[in-house]
C-alpha positions, 0 to 999 in steps of 0.5 A, a space after each residue: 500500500 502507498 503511503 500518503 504524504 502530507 502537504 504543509 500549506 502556507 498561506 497568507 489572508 488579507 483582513 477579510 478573509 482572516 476575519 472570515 476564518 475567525 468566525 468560522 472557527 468560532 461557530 464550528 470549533 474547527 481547525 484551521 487544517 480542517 476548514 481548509 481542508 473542507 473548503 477544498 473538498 467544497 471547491 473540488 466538487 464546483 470546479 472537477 466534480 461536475 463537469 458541465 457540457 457545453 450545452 448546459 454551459 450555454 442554458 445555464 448562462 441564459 445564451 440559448 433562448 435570449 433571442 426571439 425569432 420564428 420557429 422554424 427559422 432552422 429550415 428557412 434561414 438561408 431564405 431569411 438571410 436572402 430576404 433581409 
């Protein structure tokens, strides 16, 4: 079996950011090591967990339906193109 070795972590917060680990310590009881280590559990799971096709990227930004147009305008644009 693969031994796991520990990564050591130094980082550096600005004022908001370490007011905001301070509250979060002081409502959870948690350590600093395991409110990290939540938070990237939390981030992994938005950015590599789902991964999203393009399609739903494009629903989700509001791009497919933001424009009004016939309905059958797949069959005739070239038509529509001509006459415009």
């Amino acid at each position: 079996m693969k031994q796991v070795k520990n990564m050591r972590l130094n980082a550096r917060l600005d004022a908001i950011h370490e007011a905001q680990l301070i509250k979060i310590q002081e409502q959870t009881h948690a350590s600093v090591s395991e409110i990290v280590r939540r938070a990237l559990e939390d981030y992994y799971q938005t950015v590599c967990a789902h991964s999203v096709s393009a399609k739903d990227a494009l629903y989700v930004s509001g791009f497919v339906g933001c424009a009004v147009s016939d309905p059958d305008l797949s069959t005739t644009y070239k038509s529509q193109l001509v006459n415009k």
